[in-house]
N, C-alpha and C positions, 0 to 999 in steps of 0.2 A: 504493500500500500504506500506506495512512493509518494504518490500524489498530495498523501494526505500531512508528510510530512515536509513537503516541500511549503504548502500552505501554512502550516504553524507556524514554521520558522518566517515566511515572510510575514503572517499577522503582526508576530512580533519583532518585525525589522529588523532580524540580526540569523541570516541562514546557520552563522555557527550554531546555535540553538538547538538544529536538525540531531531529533534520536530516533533511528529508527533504524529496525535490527533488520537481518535480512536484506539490505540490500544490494549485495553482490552475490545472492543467491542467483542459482541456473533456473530454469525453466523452461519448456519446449516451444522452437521456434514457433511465431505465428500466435501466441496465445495475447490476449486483449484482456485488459480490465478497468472496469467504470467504477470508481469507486464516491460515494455522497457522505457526507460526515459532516458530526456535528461536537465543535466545541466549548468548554466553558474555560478561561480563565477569569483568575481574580488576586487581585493585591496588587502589588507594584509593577504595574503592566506600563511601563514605561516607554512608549512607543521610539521614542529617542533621546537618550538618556542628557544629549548637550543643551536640551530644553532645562533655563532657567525656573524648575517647576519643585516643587519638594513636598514631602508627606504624602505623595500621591498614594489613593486609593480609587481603582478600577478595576470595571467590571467587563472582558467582553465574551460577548459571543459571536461566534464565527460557525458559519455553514462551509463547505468546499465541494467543490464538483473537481475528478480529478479521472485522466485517463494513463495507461501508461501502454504499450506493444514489446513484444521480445521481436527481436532481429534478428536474421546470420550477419555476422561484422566480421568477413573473410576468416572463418570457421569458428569463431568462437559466439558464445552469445551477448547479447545488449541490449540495452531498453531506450525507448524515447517516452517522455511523460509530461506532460503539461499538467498544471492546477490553476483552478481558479475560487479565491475564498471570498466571500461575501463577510462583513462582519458588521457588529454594532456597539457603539463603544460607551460606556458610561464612567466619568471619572471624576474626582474631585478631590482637591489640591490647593498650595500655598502658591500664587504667583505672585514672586517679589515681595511675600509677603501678604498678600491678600489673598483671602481664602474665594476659591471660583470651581463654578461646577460645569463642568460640559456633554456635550453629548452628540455622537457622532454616527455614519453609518453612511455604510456603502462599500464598492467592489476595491480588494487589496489587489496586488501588485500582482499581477501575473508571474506565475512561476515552470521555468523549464528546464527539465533535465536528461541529459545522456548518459549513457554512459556503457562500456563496452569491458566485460574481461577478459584481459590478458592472457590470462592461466588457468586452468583447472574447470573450466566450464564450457566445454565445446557448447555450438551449436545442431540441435536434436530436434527431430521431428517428434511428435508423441509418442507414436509405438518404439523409439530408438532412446527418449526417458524414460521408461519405465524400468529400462536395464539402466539407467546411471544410478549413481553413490558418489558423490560429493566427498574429497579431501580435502587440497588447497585449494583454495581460490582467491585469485589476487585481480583485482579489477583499477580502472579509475572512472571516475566520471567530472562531469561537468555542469552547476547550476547558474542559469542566469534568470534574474528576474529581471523586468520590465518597468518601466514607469506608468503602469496604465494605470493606477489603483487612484481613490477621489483624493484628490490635492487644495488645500484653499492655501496661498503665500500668505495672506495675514492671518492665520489661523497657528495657533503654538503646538496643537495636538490633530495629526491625522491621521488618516488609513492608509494611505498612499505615501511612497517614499521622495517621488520626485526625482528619480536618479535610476543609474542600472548599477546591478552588483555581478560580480563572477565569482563563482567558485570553484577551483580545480580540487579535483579530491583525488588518495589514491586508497585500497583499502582490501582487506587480507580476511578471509573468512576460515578455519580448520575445523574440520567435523571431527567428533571424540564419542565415538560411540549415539550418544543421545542427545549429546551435548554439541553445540556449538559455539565456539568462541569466535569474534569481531571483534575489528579497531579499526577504526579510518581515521586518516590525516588529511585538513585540508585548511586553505586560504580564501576569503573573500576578500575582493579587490572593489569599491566602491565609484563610479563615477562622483563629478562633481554636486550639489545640489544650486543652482543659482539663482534660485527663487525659495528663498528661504527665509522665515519668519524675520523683519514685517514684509518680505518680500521683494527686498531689494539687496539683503545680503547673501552671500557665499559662504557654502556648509561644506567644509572635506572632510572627510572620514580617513583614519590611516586604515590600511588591511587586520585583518581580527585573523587569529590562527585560530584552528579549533582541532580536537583528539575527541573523541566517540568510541567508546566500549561497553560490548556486550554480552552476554554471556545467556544462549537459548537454550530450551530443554525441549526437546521431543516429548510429549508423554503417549500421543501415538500419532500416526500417519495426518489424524486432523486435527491436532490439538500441542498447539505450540504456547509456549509463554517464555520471556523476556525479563530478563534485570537491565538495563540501560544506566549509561553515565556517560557526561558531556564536560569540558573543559573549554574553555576556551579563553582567550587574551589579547590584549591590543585594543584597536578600534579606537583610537583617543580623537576627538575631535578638533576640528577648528574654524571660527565662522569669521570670515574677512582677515583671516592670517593672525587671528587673535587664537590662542588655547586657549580651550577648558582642559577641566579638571575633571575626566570622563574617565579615563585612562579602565576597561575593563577587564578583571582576574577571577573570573565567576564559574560556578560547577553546578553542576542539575545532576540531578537520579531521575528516573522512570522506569517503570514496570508495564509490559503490553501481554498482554493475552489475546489467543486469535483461535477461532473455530472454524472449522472447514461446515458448510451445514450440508452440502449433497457438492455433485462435478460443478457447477454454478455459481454456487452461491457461500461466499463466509462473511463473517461479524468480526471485529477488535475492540478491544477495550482497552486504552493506555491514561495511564496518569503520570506527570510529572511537576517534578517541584524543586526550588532550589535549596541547595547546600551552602553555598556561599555564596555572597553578590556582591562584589564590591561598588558598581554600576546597576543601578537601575535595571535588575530581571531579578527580584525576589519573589515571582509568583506561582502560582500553583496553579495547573492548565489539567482538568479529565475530559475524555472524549469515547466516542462510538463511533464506527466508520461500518460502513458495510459496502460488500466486494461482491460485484459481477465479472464470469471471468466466462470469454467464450472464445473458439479457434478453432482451426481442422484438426478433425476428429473427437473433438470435446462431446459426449453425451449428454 
């Protein structure tokens, strides 16, 4: 469910964010999935942490429509995935001191992602997956989101970034019996923003690193569950060549559980929350997603 992680992490403006297990797993060429989801965060949902804003307490929710296809990528397998999140924002805060409430809504930034592995994941028609077994698998991908999401320049708090972001990622997955172990590494790299609160200043973002580890359990063929952990650093800002005091060194945990419900159709359930924040993400986001998956030969 690529898509649906692609979308949290842009709701909340920072792809380093992205936990979600599984995704340098194989799958047989030509297989499709639709996946709609609905989430809740709350607390310090700080849409951009170089906003002059403090004590913030928000509330949002976010729907996602999301697709993702496997590929052959000169024999090995790959996905292409788009998301797109709708959300609604409730929040209230100290600006400069004065206490202000807002409230927001409409389409986030579109989100897209590639990505191809390198090693340990040929690509396989379905009757030619049913004989694979997963050991290494070492992949990389690519996320870019978009500037399409709602934007106002004189507005301090939006849904929209106003800007593109990249992310090159590269990321190793080892099967252990029941068990799989994950970790990816990756960089977002930020365009400009130059319509930036009151709309006449210049917002740079430095690159954020981020580290993603996970550790899955089989307990049978439809029924997987998830421990996730996220690190990530950097990102420090600066608006018209001025610093802030952004500088972020934050960690998140999450937990996904996922059911297979027939060849069609499965459900997830992930919660995640922070550990540490040094920047603006101390909040705590649960969700549902459910997954159409259809292709040749799928019954």
């Amino acid at each position: 469910m690529l898509a649906v992680a692609l979308a949290v992490s842009i709701v909340h403006g920072a792809c380093a964010q992205q936990m979600e297990p599984r995704s340098y797993s194989n799958a047989p060429v030509g297989l499709n999935f639709l996946v709609a989801a609905y989430q809740y965060s709350w607390g310090d949902v700080l849409l951009d942490p170089s906003l002059p804003i403090t004590n913030i307490d928000a509330k949002v929710n976010s729907v996602v429509l999301g697709y993702s296809r496997y590929l052959d990528l000169w024999g090995q397998s790959g996905t292409i995935s788009v998301a797109l999140p709708y959300a609604t924002v409730s929040a209230n805060g100290d600006v400069e001191g004065q206490p202000q409430t807002i409230d927001r809504s409409g389409f986030a930034d579109v989100a897209m992602r590639f990505a191809v592995n390198l090693y340990g994941a040929p690509a396989l028609s379905l009757p030619e997956f049913r004989n694979y077994q997963q050991d290494t698998i070492v992949g990389v991908s690519l996320v870019v989101t978009a500037p399409t999401g709602r934007y106002y320049p004189d507005k301090l708090i939006n849904i929209g970034t106003n800007r593109w972001s990249f992310k090159p990622e590269v990321g190793v997955s080892k099967a252990l019996g029941p068990w799989t172990l994950e970790g990816a590494f990756g960089v977002t790299f930020y365009t400009d923003n130059s319509e930036f609160y009151p709309g006449t200043s210049v917002r740079h973002q430095d690159p954020l690193y981020a580290l993603q580890l996970h550790a899955i359990y089989n307990f049978n063929p439809k029924l997987w569950g998830a421990l996730d952990a996220t690190y990530y650093a950097g990102g420090r800002t600066s608006v018209n060549g001025t610093l802030n005091e952004d500088l972020q060194s934050n960690t998140r945990w999450g937990a996904t559980l996922a059911q297979s419900l027939d060849a069609r159709n499965s459900i997830k359930l992930y919660v995640n929350a922070g550990v540490y924040a040094r920047t603006g993400t101390d909040f705590t986001t649960i969700g549902i997603a459910w997954q159409y998956r259809w292709g040749p030969g799928l019954k």
